[in-house]
N, C-alpha and C positions, 0 to 999 in steps of 0.2 A: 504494500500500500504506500502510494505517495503521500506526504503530509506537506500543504503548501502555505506559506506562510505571506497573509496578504494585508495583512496589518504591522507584515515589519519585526515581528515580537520576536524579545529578547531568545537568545537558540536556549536557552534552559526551561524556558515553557515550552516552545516545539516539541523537545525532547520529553518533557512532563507530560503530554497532552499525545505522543504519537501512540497510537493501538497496534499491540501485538497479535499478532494469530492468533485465534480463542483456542480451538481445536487441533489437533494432531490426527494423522492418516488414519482413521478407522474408531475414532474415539469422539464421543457426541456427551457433551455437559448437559446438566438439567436444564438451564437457559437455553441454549441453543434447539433441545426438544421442542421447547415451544414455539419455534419459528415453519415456517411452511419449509416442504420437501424440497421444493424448489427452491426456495432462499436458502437452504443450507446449502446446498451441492454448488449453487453458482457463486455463492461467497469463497467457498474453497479453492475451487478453479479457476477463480479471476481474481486473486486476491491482491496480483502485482498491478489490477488495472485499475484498482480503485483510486479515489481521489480524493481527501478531505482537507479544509483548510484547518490550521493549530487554533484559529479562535475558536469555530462551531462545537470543537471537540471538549471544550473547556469542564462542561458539566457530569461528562463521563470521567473525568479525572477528578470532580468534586466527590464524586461517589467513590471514587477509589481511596482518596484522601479520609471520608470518612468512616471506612473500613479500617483504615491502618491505625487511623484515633482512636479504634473504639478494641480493637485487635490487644493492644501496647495493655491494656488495666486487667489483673488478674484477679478471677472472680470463683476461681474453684469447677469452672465449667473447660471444657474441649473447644478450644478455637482454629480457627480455620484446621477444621481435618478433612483430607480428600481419601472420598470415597473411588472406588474404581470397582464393576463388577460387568463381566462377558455377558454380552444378552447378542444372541444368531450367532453370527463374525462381527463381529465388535464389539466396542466396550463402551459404559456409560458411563459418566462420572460425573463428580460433585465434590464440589467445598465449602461444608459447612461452617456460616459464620462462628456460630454456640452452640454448642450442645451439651445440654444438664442431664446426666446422665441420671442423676437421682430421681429426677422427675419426669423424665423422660420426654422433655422438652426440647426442642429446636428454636434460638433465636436466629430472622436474619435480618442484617442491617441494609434500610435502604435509605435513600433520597429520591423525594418524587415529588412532583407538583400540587397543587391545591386542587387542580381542576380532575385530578385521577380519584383523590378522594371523594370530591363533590360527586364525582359522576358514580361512583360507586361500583365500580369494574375491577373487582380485584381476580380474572379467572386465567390470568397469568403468574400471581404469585401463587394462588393457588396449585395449579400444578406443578410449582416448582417445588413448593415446599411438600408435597405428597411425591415428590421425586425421591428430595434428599431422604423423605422417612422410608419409602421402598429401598431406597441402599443401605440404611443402615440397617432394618430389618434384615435384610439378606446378610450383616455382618454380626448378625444374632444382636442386637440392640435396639431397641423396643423405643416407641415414639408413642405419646398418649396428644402432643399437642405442636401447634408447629403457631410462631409469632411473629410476623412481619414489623420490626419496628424501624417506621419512616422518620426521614427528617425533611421537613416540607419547604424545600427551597425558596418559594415566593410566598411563604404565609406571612401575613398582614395583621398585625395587632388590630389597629383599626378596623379593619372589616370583620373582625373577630367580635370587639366588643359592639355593632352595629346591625349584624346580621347572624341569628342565634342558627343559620342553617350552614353560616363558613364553620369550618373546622375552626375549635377555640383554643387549640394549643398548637405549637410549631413541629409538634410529635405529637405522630398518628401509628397506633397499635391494633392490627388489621389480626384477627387467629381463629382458627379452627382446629378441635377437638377429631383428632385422626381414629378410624373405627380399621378393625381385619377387612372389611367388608371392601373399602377405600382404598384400601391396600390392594386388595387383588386385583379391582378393575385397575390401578395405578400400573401394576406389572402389567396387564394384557395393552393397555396404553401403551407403553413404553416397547412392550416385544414388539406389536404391530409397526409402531414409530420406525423404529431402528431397519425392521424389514423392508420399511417402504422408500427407506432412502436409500438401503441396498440395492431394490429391485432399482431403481432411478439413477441410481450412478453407474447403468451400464445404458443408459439413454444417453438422445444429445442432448446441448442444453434445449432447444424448442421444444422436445419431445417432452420434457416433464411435465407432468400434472400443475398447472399453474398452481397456485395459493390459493384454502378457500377465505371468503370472504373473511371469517373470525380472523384469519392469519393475517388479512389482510388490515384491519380494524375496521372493515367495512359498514359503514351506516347501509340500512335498507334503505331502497327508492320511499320516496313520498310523493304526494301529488299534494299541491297549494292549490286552495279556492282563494282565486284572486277577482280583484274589482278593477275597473277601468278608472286609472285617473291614482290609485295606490299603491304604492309601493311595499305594501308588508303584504302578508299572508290573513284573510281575516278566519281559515282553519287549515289543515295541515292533516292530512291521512294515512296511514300508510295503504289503504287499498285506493285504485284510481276509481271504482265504481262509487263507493264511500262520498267521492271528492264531486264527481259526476251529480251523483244525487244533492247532495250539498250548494253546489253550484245552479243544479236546474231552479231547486227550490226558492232560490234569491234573485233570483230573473237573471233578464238578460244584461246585465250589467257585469254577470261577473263568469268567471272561465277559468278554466284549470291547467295547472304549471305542472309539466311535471320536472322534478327535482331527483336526477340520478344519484344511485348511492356513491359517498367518497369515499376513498380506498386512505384511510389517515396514516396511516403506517409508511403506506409506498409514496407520500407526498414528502413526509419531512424525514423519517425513524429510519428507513430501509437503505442501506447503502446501494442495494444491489439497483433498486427501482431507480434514485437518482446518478448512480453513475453508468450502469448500462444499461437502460433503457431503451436506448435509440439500438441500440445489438441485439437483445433479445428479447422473445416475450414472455415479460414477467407477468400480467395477469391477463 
């Protein structure tokens, strides 16, 4: 990966902020599971064509930065331990931030926005953390609860104490209570995963199974009952008949938009979408 530097900045942040290869030949992290088939295999294989600039990257080295803070204080728990276990021809692995073994807890540390909490979409830490507790189960160590605790980069005092719906502290503690049952579909997740990126790295890149929408962060389509002469939406549907009937109902003054779903991930998050895009088809 190239790292380009278009703000000038000093080479000790370059070098702070450039990202190393996540993966190794045949080895797939709980993170990386949760990415679509296709965005793993063309990450790998294009990885000298990628292109980021040292400022964009800043925030990913904030989260690293405060892993290594919170790493450094000695608490009586398991810090960053990697797991590593065979599933087909390959291996999966993970590095747990904490792990209490007493209680058979999993902490991990994150950094995330205001707007991931507000919106309430945690079904990415979720599978990460039913990842790390599949591995350590498989290394006879038992997980009863698994705890996401975030540090919320842009939280806002003010809008804290003004709106009782923002998150009111600057840490956000996301958990769920791990069942056998969870576990097991966890492993058949993970065997099928790992199979299906096998089956796809003896494809080209076109051939693979695009990304589905969840992979993609895809919004559903909508349809907007719009008015002549208005600029907002005066409803919003997700069915276009819904929108139809809506619109018939308020005469002829008004008509319906339809609004395709955005793809958020492959707009700004996805390296693959914005550096080779124009090369292949990623969705």
């Amino acid at each position: 990966m190239k790292v380009t530097n278009r703000l000038h900045l000093p080479e000790a942040f370059v070098k702070a902020v450039s990202v190393e290869r996540h993966n190794k030949a045949g080895q797939y992290s709980a993170t990386t599971l949760n990415k679509g088939v296709k965005g793993i295999i063309l990450q790998e294989r294009h990885w000298e064509e990628f292109t980021v600039d040292a400022a964009d990257s800043v925030w990913a080295t904030f989260g690293t930065a405060f892993h290594a803070i919170m790493e450094k204080y000695e608490d009586g728990n398991f810090h960053e331990e990697k797991f590593d276990i065979a599933v087909s021809n390959s291996r999966v692995t993970g590095v747990v931030d904490s792990y209490d073994m007493e209680r058979g807890i999993i902490n991990d540390w994150k950094t995330a926005s205001v707007y991931k909490v507000m919106k309430g979409d945690f079904a990415d830490w979720y599978k990460q953390g039913m990842t790390y507790a599949w591995l350590l189960k498989q290394n006879g160590l038992d997980v009863h609860k698994c705890r996401f605790i975030a540090c919320l980069k842009d939280h806002s005092m003010t809008k804290a104490e003004t709106d009782r719906t923002y998150p009111q502290a600057p840490v956000f503690i996301y958990e769920f209570e791990v069942t056998p049952e969870e576990l097991a579909q966890t492993g058949e997740r993970i065997t099928a995963k790992v199979k299906a990126i096998e089956a796809a790295e003896k494809q080209g890149d076109d051939d693979i199974e695009p990304c589905t929408p969840e992979e993609r962060w895809a919004d559903g389509d909508k349809w907007a009952v719009m008015k002549n002469g208005r600029k907002t939406a005066i409803r919003v549907f997700d069915a276009e008949i819904d929108a139809e009937n809506c619109a018939g109902e308020l005469g002829n003054s008004h008509y319906v938009e339809h609004r395709p779903a955005v793809s958020r991930k492959c707009g700004k998050y996805c390296l693959i979408s914005f550096s080779l895009q124009s090369k292949y088809k990623i969705i």
